[in-house]
N, C-alpha and C positions, 0 to 999 in steps of 0.2 A: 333773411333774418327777421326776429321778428321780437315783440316786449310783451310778455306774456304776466297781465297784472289781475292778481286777488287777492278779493277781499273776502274774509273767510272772520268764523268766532276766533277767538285765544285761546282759547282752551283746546281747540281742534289745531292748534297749530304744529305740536309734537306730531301726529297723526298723518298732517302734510308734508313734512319734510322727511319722514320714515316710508311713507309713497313714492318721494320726486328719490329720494336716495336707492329705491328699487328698481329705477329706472333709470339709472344712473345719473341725474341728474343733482348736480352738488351746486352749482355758483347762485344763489341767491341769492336777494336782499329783499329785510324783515323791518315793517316801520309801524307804529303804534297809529291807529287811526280811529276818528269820530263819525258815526256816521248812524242815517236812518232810511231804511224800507219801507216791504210792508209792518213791519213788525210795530212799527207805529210808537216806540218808546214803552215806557211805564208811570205810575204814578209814587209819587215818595212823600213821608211827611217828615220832616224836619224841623224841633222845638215849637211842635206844633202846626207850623206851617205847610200844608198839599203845596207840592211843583210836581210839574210834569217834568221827564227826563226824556227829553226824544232823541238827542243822540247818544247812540249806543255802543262799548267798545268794541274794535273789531281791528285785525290784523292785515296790515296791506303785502303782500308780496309780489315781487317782481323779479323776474326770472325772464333774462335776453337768451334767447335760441337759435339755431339754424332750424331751417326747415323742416329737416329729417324729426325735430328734436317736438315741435309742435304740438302735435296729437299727442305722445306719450304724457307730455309738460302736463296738458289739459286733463286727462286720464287720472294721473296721480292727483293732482287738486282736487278734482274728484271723489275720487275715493277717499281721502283722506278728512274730505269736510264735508261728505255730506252725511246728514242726521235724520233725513226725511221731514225737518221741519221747518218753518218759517226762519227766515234771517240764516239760512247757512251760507251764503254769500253769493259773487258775482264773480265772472272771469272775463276779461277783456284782452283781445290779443290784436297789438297795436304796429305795422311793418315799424320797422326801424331802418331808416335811411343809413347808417352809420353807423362804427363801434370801433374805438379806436383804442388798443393797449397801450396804456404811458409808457411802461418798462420798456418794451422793443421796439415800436410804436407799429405792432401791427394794425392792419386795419380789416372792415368785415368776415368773417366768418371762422377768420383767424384766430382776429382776436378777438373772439366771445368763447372758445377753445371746444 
């Protein structure tokens, strides 16, 4: 089993889930997140005021897998987010000791379905 987490633009995120869903891949979870790269931020002027904006918005997802499930997982992210340009994001695939369903209480590989 394993936690398969990215970090991808917002706007690409329709794109990624229309990938992970062609590869059958449905249980996800989507959470709003702040963060900076190379992309190094921008500058902004506000009532006159220059600030620097270095973190940038960006979509985190996390999607637990069996094995078999990995590589395709990876694939779809992929395709779905990449742009060929700076800041298209980052994938990290984390083992997962555990996974346990509240409802029946199955546990590993079971219960990630």
């Amino acid at each position: 089993m394993k936690l398969v987490i990215a970090y991808i633009q917002p706007e690409r995120l329709n794109q990624v889930k229309q990938a992970l869903y062609e590869k059958e891949i449905y249980k996800i979870s989507v959470t709003n997140a702040l963060g900076c790269g190379q992309q190094k931020g921008y500058h902004e002027s506000y009532r006159g005021v220059d600030f620097e904006v270095n973190l940038l918005k960006k979509v985190r997802v996390e999607i637990a897998v069996n094995e078999a499930f990995v590589e395709p997982t990876i694939e779809a992210i992929i395709a779905g987010a990449r742009t060929d340009q700076i800041g298209d994001g980052k994938i990290f695939v984390i083992a997962l000791a555990e996974c346990v369903r509240i409802r029946t209480r199955e546990r590993g590989g079971d219960a990630i379905g």
